[in-house]
C-alpha positions in Angstrom: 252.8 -38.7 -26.1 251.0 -40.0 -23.2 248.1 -39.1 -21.5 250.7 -37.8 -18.1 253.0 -35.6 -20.5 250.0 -34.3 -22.0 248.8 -33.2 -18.6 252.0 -31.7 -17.4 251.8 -29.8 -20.4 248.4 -29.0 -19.9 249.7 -27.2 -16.7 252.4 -25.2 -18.4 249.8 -23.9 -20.3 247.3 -23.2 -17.8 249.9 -21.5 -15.7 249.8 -17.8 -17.7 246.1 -18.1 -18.1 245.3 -18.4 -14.6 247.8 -15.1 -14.4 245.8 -13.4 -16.9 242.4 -14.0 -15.5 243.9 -13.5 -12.3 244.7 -10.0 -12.6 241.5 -9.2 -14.8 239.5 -6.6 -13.5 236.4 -8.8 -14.7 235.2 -10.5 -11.2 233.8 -13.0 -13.4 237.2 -13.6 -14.8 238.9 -13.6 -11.3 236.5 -15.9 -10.1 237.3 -18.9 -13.2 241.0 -18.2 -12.2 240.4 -19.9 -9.0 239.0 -23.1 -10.9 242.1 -22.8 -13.7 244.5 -22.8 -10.6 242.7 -26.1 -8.8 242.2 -28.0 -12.0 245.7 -27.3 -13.0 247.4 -28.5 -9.5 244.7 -31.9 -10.0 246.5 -32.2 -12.9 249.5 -32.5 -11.1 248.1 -35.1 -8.6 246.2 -37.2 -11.5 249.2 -37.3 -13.8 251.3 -38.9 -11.0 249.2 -41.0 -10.2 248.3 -42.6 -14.4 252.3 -42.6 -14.3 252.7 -44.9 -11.6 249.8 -46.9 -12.0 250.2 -47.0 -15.6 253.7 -47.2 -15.3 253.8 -44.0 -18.1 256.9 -43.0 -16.8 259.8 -40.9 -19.4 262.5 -39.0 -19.6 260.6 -36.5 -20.7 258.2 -36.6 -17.8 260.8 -36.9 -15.4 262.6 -33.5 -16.5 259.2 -31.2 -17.1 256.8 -32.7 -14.7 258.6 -31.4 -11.5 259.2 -28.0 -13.8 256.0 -27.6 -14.8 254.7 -27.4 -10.9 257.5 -24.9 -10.5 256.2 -22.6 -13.2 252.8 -22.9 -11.7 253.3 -21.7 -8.1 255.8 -19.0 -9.2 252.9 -17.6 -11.5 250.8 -17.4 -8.3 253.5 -16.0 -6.5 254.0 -13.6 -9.5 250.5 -12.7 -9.5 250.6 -11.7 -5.7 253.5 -9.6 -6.1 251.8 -7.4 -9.0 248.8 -6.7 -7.1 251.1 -6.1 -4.1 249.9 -8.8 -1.7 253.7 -9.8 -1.3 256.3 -7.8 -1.8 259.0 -8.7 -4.7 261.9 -9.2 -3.0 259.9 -12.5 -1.3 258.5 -13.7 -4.7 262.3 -13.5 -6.6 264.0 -15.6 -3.3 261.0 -18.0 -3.4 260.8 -18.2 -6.9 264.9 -18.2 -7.3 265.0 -21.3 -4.8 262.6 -23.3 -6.2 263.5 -22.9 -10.0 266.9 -23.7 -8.8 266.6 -27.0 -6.6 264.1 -28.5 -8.9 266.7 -28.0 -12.2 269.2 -29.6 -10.1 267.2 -32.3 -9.0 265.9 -32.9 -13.1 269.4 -32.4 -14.1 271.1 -35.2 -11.8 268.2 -37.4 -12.6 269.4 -37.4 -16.2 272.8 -38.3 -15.2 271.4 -41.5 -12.6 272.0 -39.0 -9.6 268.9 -39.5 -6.9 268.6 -36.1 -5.3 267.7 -36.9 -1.3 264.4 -34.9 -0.2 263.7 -34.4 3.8 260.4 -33.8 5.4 260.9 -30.7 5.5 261.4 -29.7 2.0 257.5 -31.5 2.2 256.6 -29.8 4.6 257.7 -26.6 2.8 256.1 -26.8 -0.4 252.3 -27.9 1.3 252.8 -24.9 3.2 253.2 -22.9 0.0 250.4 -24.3 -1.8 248.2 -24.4 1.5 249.3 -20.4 1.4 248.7 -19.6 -2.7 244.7 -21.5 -2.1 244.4 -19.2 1.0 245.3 -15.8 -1.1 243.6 -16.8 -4.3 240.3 -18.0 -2.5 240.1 -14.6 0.0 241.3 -12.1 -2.9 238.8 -13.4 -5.0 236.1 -13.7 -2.6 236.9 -9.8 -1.6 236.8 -8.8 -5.1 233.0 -10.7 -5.4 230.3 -7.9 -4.0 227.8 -10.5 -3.1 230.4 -12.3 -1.1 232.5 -9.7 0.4 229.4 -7.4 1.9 228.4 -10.6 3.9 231.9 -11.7 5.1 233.6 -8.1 5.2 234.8 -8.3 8.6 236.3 -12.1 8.1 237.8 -11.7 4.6 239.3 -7.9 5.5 240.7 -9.8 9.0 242.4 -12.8 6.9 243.6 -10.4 3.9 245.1 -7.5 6.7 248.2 -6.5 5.4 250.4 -7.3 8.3 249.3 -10.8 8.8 249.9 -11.6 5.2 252.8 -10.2 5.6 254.3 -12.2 8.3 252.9 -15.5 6.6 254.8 -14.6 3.9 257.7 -13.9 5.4 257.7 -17.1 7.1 257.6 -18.9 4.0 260.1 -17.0 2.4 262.8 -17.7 5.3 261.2 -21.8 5.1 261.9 -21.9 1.8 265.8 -20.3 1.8 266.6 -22.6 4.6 265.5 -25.3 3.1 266.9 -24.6 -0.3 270.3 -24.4 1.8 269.7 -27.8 3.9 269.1 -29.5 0.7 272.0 -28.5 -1.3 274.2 -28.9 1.8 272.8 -32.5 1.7 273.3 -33.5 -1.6 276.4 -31.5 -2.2 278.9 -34.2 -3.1 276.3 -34.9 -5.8 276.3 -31.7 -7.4 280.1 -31.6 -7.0 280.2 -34.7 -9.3 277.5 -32.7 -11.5 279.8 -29.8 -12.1 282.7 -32.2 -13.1 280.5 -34.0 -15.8 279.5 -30.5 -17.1 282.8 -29.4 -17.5 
């Protein structure tokens, strides 16, 4: 297996760890959940990058490497929604859409079907992940004594429940519109994907 697939897997694997250190109530353990979450989405950056350098590119790559980044932002999501910093009706449509455009997209790929991507599908997920690094950096910095009793005002100001709120909301409503731009946009292709399936 190459180094790349090893990686993605890596991620997969790191995914429910970060979750379970996440919601310790250890602050030690909260805290290494912040470096579990960036060294798992540098693995995402550094396997891309061996694969097209290297040329490491498979089938098998090409079906779990997209899935595998997927599985780590819904965990985040997922951990946000059980320590009701989002609510869960946000994390399922975010969650839903995602899952959903990225098995298409893996699935057509299979069958020689190239999946068009806009902007502002881009645009969407690096507002995501900008969003997940805000949450997990200021939830774990509020749950750190030495760092919360010198930056109480800030921290409670950024983590107020109506701003998150809204943030989150906005994302939510992104990412549903965009889920329905891009299957709109690449319908006839998933019309000739349901014909092959059946």
């Amino acid at each position: 297996m190459t180094l790349p697939n090893q990686l993605t897997i890596l991620r997969i694997i790191l995914s429910p760890i970060f979750l379970y250190f996440f919601l310790s109530e250890e602050i030690w353990m909260k805290q290494v959940s912040v470096l579990i979450y960036i060294v798992a989405a540098l693995s995402d950056w550094y396997d891309g990058w061996l694969a097209r350098k290297f040329n490491y590119i498979t089938s098998w790559g090409k079906f779990w490497d997209p899935l595998a980044d997927k599985i780590l932002t819904s965990f985040a999501f997922i951990a946000f929604a059980l320590m009701y910093l989002i609510p869960w009706w946000m994390v399922i449509i975010i969650v839903a859409r995602d899952l959903l455009v990225t098995i298409l997209r893996v699935y057509a790929d299979t069958k020689n079907f190239i999946f068009s991507t806009s902007y502002y599908a881009k645009w969407k997920t690096l507002i995501q992940m900008i969003f997940l690094y805000y949450l997990i950096i200021l939830f774990v910095a509020k749950s750190t004594p030495q760092i919360y009793l010198k930056y109480q005002n800030i921290i409670s100001l950024l983590l107020s429940e109506n701003l998150i709120y809204f943030i989150a909301l906005t994302i939510t409503v992104i990412t549903l519109h965009s889920g329905f731009i891009y299957i709109k946009r690449n319908w006839p292709i998933i019309k000739k994907l349901i014909k092959i399936a059946n």
